[in-house]
N, C-alpha and C positions, 0 to 999 in steps of 0.2 A: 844388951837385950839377950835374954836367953832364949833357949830354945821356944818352950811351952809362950812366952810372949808372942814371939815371931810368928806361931802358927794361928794364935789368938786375933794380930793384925790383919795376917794377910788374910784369916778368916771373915773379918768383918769389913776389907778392901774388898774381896769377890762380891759379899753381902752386897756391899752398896752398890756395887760394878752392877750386880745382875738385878737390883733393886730400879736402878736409871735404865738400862736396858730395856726393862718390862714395861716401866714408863712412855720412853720413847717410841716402843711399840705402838701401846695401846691409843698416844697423839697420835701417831702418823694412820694407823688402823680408824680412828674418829674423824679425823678430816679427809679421810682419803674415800668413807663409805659412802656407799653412793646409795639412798633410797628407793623402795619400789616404785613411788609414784614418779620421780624424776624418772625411772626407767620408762614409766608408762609415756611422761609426757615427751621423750626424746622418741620414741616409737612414734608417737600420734604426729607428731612435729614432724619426723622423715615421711611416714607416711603420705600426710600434706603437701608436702614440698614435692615428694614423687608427684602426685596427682596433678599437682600446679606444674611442673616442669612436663606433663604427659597435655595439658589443655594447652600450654605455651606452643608447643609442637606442633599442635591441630590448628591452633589460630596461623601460626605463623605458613602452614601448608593452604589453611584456605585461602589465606592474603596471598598466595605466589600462588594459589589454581585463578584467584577473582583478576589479581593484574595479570597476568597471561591473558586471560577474555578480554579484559579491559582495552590490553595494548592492541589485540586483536581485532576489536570493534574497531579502532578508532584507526589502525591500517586499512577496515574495509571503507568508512564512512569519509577517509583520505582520498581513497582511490576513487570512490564515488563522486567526491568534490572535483576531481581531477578532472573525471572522463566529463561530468554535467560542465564544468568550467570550457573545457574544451568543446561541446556540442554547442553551449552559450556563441560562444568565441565565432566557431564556424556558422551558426543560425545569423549573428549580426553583419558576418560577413557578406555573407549568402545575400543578408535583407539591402546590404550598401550598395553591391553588384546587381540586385534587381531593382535600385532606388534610382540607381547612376543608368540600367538599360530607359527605363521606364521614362525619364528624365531626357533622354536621347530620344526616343522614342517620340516624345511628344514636343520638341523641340525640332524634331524633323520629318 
């Protein structure tokens, strides 16, 4: 191979070399672009999700403000059963004590 050959080759090896190159660009630049309207709907889409993860937060604060009242009523309406349960308790007592005087009473 002489000289004027060899340069003829490697002439037309860079040719193809940067021929597949530009190729390989312009796939990987084709599958790789990304559309305006996908931009839009990945916007719209975080958007959403923000909004949704900002109502999750509010829901989930009023459910922990509603059971704090919740547990709250129902420690008052505890204690209330406690104190009536015990005034019951003492009234039937009270009523046995004046059943048992009243019973002596009329018995003597």
């Amino acid at each position: 191979m002489n000289r004027t050959e060899f340069i003829i080759t490697t002439a037309i090896v860079l040719f193809i070399a940067f021929t597949v190159g530009w190729f390989a660009h312009w796939l990987v630049h084709r599958f790789t672009r990304v559309n305006q309207s996908d931009v839009a709907d990945l916007d719209r889409m975080s958007q959403e999700l923000h909004e949704a993860e900002e109502t999750r937060d509010q829901a989930i604060t009023y459910l922990q403000q509603r059971e704090a009242e919740l547990t709250n009523q129902l420690t008052q309406t505890e204690a209330e059963l406690r104190a009536a349960m015990d005034g019951l308790r003492d009234a039937r007592q009270e009523a046995e004590e004046l059943r048992a005087h009243l019973e002596r009473a009329a018995q003597g």
